[in-house]
C-alpha positions as CSV (number, residue, x, y, z in Angstrom):
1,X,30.0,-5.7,3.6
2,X,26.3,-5.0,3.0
3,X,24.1,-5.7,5.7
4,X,20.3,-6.4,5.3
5,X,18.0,-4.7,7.7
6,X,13.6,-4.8,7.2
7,X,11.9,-1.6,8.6
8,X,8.9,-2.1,9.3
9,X,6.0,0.1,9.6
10,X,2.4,-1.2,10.7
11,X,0.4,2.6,9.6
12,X,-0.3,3.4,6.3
13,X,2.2,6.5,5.6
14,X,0.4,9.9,6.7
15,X,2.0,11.1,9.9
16,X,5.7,11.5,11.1
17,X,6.8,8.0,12.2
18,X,6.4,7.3,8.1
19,X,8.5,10.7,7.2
20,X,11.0,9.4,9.6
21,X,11.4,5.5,8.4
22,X,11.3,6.9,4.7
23,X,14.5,9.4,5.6
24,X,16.2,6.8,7.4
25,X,15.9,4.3,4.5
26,X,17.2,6.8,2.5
27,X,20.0,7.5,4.7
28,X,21.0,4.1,5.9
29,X,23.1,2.0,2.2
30,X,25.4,5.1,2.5
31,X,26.6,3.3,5.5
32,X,26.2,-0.6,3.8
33,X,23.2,-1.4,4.3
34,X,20.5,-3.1,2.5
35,X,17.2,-1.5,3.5
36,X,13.5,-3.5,2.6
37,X,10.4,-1.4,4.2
38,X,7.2,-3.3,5.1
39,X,4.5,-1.0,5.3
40,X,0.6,-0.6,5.6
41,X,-0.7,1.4,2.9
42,X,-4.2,3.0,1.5
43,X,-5.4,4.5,-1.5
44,X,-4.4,7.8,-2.1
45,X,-2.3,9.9,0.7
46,X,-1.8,6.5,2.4
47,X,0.1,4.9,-0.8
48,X,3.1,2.8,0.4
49,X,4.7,2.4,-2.9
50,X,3.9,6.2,-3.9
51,X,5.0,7.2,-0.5
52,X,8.4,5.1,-0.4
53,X,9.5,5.3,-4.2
54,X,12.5,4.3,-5.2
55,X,12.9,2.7,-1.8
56,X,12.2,-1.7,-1.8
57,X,9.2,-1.8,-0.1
58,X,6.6,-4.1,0.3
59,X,3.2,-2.9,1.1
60,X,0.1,-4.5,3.1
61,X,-2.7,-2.8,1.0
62,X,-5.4,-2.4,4.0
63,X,-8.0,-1.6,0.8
64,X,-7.6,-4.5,-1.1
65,X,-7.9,-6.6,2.5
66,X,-4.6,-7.7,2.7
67,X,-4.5,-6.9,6.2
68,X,-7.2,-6.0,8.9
69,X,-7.2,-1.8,8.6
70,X,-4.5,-0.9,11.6
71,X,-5.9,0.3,15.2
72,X,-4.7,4.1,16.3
73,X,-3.3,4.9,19.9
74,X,-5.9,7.3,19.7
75,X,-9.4,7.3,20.2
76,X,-11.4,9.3,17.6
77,X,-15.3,8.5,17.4
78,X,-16.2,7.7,14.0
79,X,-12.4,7.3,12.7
80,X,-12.0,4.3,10.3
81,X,-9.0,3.3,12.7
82,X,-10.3,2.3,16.3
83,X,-8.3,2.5,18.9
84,X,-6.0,-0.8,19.9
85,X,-7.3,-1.0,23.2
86,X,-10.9,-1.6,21.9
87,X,-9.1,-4.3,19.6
88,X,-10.4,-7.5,20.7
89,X,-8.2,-11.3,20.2
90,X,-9.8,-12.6,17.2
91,X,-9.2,-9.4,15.7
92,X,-5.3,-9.3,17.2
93,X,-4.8,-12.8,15.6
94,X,-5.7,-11.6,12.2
95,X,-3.2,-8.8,12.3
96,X,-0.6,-11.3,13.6
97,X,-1.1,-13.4,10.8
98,X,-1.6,-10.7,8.3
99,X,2.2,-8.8,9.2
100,X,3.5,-12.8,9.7
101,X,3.1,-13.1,5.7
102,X,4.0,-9.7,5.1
103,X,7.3,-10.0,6.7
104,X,8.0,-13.4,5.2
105,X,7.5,-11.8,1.4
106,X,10.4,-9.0,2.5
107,X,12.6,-11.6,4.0
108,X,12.6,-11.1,7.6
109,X,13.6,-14.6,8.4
110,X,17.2,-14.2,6.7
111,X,17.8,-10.6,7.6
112,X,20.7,-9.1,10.0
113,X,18.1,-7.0,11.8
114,X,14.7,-6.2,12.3
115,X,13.8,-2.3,12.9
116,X,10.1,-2.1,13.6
117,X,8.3,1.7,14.3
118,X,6.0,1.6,17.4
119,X,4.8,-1.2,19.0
120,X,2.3,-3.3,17.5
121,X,1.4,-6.7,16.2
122,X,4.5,-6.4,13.7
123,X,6.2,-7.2,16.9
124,X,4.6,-10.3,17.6
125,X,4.4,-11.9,13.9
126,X,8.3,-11.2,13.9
127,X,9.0,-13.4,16.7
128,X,7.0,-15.5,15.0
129,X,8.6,-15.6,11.7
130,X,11.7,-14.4,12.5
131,X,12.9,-15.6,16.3
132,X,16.7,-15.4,15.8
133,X,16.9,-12.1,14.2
134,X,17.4,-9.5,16.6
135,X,15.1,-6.3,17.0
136,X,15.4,-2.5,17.5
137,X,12.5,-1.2,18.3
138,X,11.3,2.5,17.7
139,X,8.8,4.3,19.7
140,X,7.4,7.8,18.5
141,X,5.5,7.9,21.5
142,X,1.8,8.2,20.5
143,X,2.5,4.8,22.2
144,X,3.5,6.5,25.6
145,X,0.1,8.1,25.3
146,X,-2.0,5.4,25.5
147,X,-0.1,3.1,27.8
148,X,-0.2,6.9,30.2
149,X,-4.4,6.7,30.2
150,X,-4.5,3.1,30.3
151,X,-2.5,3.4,33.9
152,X,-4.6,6.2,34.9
153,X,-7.4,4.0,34.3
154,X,-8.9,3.5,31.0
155,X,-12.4,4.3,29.7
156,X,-15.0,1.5,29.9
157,X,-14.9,1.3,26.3
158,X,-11.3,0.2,26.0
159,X,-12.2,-3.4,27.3
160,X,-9.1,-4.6,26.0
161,X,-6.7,-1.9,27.3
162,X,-4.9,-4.5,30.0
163,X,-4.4,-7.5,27.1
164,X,-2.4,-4.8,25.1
165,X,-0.6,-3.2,27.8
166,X,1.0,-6.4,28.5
167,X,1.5,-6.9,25.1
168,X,3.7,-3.7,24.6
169,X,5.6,-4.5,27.7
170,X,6.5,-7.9,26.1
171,X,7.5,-6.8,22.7
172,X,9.5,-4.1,24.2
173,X,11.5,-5.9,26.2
174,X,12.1,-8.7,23.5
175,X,13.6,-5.5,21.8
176,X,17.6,-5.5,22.1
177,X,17.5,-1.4,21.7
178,X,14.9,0.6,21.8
179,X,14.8,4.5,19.9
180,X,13.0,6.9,21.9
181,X,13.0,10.6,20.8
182,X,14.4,12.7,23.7
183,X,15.0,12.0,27.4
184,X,12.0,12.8,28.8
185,X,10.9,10.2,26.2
186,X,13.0,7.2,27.8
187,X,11.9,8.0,31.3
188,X,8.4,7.7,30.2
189,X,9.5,4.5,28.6
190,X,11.2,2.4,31.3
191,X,8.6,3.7,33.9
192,X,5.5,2.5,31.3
193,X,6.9,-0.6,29.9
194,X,9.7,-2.0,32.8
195,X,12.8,-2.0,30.2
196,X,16.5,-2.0,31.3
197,X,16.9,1.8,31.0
198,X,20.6,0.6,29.2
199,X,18.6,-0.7,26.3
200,X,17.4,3.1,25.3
201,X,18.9,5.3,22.7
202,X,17.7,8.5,22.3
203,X,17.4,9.0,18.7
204,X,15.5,12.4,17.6
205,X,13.6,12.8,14.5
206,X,15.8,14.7,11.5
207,X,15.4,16.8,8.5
208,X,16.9,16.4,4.9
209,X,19.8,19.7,5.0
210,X,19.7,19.5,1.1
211,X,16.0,20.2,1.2
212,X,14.8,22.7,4.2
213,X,17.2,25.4,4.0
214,X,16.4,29.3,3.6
215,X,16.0,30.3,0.0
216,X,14.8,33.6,-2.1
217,X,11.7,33.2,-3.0
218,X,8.6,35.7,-4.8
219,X,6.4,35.5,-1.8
220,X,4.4,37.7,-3.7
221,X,4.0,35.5,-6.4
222,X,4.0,32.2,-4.2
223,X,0.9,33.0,-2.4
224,X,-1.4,33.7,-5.6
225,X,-0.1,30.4,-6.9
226,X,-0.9,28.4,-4.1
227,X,-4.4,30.5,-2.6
228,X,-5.5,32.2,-6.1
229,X,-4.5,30.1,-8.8
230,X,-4.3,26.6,-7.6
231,X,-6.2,26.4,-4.1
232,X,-6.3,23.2,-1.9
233,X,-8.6,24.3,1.1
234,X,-11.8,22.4,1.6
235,X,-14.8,22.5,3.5
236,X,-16.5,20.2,5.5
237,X,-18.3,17.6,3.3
238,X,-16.6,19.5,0.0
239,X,-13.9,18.6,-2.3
240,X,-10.2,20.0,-2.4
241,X,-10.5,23.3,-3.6
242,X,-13.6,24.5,-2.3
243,X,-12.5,27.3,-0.2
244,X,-10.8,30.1,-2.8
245,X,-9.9,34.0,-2.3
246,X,-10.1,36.7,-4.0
247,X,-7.2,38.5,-5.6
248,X,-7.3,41.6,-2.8
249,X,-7.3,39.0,0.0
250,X,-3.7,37.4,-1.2
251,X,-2.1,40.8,-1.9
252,X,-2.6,41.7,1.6
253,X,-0.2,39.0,2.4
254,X,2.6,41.2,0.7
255,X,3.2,43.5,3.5
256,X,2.1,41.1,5.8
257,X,4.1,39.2,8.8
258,X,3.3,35.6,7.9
259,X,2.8,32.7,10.2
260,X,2.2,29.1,9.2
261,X,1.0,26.5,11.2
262,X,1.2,22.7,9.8
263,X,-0.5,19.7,10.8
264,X,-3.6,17.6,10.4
265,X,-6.9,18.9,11.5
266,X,-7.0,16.4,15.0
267,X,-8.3,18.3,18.2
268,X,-4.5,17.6,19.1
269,X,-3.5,20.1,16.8
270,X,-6.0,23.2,18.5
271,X,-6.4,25.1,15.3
272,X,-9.4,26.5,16.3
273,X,-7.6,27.6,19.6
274,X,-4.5,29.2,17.4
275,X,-7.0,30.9,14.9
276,X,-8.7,32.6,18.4
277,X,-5.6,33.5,19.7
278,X,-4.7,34.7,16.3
279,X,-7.7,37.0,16.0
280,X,-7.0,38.4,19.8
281,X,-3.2,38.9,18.6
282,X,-4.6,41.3,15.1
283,X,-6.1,43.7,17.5
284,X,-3.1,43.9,19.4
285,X,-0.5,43.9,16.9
286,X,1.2,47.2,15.3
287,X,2.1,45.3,12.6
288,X,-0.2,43.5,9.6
289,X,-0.5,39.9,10.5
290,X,-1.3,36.9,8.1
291,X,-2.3,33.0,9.3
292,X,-1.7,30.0,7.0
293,X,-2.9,26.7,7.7
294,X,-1.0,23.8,5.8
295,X,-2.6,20.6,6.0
296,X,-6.0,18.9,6.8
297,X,-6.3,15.2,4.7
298,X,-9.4,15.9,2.3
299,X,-12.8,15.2,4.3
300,X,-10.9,14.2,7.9
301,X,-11.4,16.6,10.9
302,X,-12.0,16.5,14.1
303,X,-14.3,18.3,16.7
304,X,-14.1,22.4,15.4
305,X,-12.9,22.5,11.5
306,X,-10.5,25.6,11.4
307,X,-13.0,26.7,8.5
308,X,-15.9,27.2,11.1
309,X,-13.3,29.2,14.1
310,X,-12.3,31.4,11.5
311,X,-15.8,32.5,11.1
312,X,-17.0,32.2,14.5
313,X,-14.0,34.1,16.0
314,X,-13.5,36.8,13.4
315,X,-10.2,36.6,12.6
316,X,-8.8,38.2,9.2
317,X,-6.4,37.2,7.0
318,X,-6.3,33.5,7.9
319,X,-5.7,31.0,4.9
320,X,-6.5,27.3,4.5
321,X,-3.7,26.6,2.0
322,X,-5.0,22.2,2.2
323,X,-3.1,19.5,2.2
324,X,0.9,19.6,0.2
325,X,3.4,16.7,-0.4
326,X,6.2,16.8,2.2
327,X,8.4,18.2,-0.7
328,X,6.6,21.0,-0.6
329,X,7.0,22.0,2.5
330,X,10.2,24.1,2.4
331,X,8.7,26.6,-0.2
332,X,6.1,27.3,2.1
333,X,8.5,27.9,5.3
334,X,10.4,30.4,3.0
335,X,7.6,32.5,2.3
336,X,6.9,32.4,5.8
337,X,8.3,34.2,8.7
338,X,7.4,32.6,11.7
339,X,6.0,29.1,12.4
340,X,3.5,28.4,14.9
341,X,2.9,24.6,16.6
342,X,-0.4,25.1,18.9
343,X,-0.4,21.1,19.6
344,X,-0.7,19.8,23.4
345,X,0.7,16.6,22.5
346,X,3.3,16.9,20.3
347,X,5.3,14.0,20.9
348,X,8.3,15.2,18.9
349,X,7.7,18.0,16.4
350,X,9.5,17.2,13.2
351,X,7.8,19.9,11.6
352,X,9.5,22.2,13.7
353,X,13.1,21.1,13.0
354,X,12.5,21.4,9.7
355,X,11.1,24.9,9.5
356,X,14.0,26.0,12.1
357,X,16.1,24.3,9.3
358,X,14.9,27.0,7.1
359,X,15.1,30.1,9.9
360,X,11.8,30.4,11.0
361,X,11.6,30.9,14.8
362,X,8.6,28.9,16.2
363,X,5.7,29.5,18.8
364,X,5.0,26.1,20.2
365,X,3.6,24.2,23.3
366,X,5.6,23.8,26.3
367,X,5.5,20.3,26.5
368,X,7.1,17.1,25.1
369,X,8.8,17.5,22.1
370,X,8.7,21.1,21.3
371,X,9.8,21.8,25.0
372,X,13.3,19.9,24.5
373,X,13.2,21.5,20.5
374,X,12.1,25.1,21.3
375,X,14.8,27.6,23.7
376,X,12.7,30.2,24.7
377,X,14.0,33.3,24.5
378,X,16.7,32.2,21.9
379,X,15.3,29.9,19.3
380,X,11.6,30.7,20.0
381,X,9.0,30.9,21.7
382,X,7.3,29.0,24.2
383,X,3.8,28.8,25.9
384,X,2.1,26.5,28.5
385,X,-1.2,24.2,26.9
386,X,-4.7,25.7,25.9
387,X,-3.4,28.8,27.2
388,X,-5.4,31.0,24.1
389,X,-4.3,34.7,26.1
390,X,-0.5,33.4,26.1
391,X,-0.4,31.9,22.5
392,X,-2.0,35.4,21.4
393,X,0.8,37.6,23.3
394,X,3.5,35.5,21.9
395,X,1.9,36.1,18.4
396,X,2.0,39.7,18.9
397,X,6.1,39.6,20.5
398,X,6.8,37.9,17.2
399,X,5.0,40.0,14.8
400,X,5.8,43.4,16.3
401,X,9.8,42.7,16.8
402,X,11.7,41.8,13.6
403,X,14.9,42.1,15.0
404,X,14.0,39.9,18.0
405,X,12.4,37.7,14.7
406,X,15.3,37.9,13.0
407,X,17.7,36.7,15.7
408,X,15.5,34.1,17.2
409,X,15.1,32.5,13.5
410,X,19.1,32.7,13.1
411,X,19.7,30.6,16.3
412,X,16.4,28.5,15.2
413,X,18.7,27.7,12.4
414,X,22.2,27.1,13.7
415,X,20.2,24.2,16.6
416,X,18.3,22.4,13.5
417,X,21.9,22.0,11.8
418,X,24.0,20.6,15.0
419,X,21.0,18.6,16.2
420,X,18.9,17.2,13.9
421,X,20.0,17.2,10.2
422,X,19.9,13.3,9.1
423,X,23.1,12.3,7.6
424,X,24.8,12.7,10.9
425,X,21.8,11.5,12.7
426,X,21.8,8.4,10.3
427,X,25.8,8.1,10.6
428,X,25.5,7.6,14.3
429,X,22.2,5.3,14.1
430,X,24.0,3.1,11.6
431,X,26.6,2.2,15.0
432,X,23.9,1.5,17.0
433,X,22.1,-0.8,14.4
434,X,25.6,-2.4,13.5
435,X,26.4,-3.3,17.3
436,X,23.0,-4.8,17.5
437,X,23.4,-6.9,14.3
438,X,26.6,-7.8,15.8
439,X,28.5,-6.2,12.9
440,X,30.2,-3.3,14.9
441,X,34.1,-3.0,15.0
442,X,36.0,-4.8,17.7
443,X,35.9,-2.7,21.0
444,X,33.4,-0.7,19.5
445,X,30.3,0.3,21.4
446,X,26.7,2.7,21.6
447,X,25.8,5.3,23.1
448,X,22.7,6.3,25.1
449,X,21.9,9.1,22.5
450,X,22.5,9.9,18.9
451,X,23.5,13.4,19.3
């Protein structure tokens, strides 16, 4: 029997909520279901219908004004996407109504099930739309954050912080299930929003097995295609490809222990705290040492581009490699031998799963995500927030022990495989979402995690 379920997205498809709808529509007819995505989308990296090919999606083009463009949880000065708590009712009704037509062209109304990402005015216009059809929501918990500083008292600026508190609060709780990503995540949860703690399922983030796995690759020849030959690093106020190297610089990287970091350039991320501690770590290290930054959407930063720290801290042999598709990402981990995740508010850490997936042992933050992701001492390594001195020892441990490298990246491997790999995540989602839909087998029943 085929089932029809709308996921439902309110962000235009750029950071890991997206990467982890797209997988799970992927993932989900194997089981008998009939997946339609609703989606914001921009021009460009933002492109719903590039984004979700092959996939039934429908997309709310924010360009052409089919839709207001979507709030952030975040507050970045000067960012196209203010954040919702600055989001006043007018504005709120016009999203409503926006997503209410949106979800109407993909069928809500007739579906088994509603699986909306986050919790936004997608939430509202499907009760409106669609008031029979029950809902699973899924937090990522960039959510969290902001419902966390709005309790602890919310700038002046964010004069509508208490109108969308109580919104969340509502929406989740009209929610029959809601995903959270790890434990610490549903704590968080009930304590922010009031739920039943019953109705949480902790449902981590995955990674495609047939696509991040080790492989042999020419490392040699990898890095002078993709620094040399075809470069993607920009500078502030430049195009894509402003930043090349010269053919000396790349061959260093052939001898070289090479760490990659991935991720936009948001003061989250503290790139230009990894490149300082990466400078301290090169004149500590026994071994040569080589930085690649992957990522950075063309013109968009945030406080310190990594471009200016690599200058102002004079570190060597750091590479801006720009921003790759998703598919590209595997190649890149296998010519790579460790990854390193300086974020302080990782909420999950995909990214990391996925280059365990392909044996590299990762540095990351000891918090959130990567804290419940990383074993230190086993899989990894981990260090506490903005600690630069720690972040630069752990650099060195890595560089300066390849057997301890080695080991750590095996383990790294063998937890990405019987946690996170997708088509048994998926298999076990797809009983959740069936119980909900009221489609599961007699006696049948979920669980309060997917693992």
């Amino acid at each position: 029997m085929i089932v029809r379920i709308v996921n439902g997205l309110l962000f235009s498809p750029r950071g890991g909520s997206a990467q982890v709808a797209r997988s799970i529509a992927h993932e989900l007819p194997v089981h008998g279901w009939d997946v339609t995505i609703v989606s914001g989308s921009c021009e460009g990296l933002g492109d719903a219908r590039q984004f979700y090919a092959g996939l039934d999606v429908v997309a709310v083009d924010f360009d052409a004004g089919d839709a207001p463009m979507h709030p952030s949880y975040e507050d970045r000065p000067g960012a196209p996407d203010r954040c919702f708590a600055m989001v006043g009712d007018e504005e709120y009704a016009e999203h409503v109504a926006a997503w209410e037509r949106a979800l109407t062209e993909a069928g809500a109304p007739d579906a088994d099930l509603l699986h909306l990402h986050h919790l936004t005015p997608l939430n509202e216009a499907a009760a409106r739309v669609a008031p029979g059809v029950p809902i699973v929501g899924h937090l990522h918990g960039t959510e969290l954050l902001m419902l966390e500083q709005i309790a602890a008292g919310a700038p002046d600026h964010w004069v509508h912080a208490d109108a969308w508190a109580a919104r969340m609060r509502r929406w989740a709780k009209a929610c029959e299930r809601l995903l959270v990503l790890t434990p610490g995540h549903a704590e968080r949860a009930q304590q922010l929003l009031g739920i039943d703690p019953a109705c949480c399922v902790v449902a981590p983030n995955g990674f495609d097995p047939q696509c991040f796995k080790p492989a042999d690759i020419d490392r040699d020849a990898f890095w002078r295609e993709q620094l040399l030959e075809e470069p993607r690093g920009w500078l502030p106020g430049q195009e894509v490809g402003t930043i090349t190297y010269e053919a000396d610089e790349v061959a260093r990287m052939r001898d070289a222990v090479v760490l990659i970091a991935v991720g936009r350039y948001t003061e989250v991320k503290r790139l230009g705290l990894l490149i300082r501690a990466f400078a301290k770590a090169q004149r500590e290290t026994k071994r040569h040492a080589a930085l690649v930054i992957l990522g950075g959407h063309p013109g968009e930063y945030e406080a310190e581009h990594p471009a200016d720290a690599i200058v102002a801290s004079g570190a060597q042999d750091v590479f801006l490699a720009g921003w790759r598709d998703h598919a590209d990402l595997p190649a890149f981990f296998n010519a790579a031998d460790v990854q390193v995740l300086a974020s302080v508010r990782e909420q999950f850490g995909l990214v990391l799963v996925e280059g365990m997936a392909c044996g590299l042992p990762p540095i990351a933050v000891n918090r959130y995500g990567p804290s419940e992701i990383v074993r230190d001492g086993e899989t990894g390594w981990l260090v506490e927030p903005d600690d630069e001195a720690a972040l630069a020892q752990a650099i060195v441990a890595a560089v300066d022990d390849p057997e301890g490298r080695s080991a750590r990246g095996i383990a790294a491997r063998r937890a990405a495989l019987e946690q996170w790999s997708w088509p048994s995540l998926a298999a076990a989602l797809s009983d959740v979402l069936a119980d909900v839909a009221g489609m599961a087998p007699d006696g049948a029943h979920t669980k309060s995690n997917l693992h």
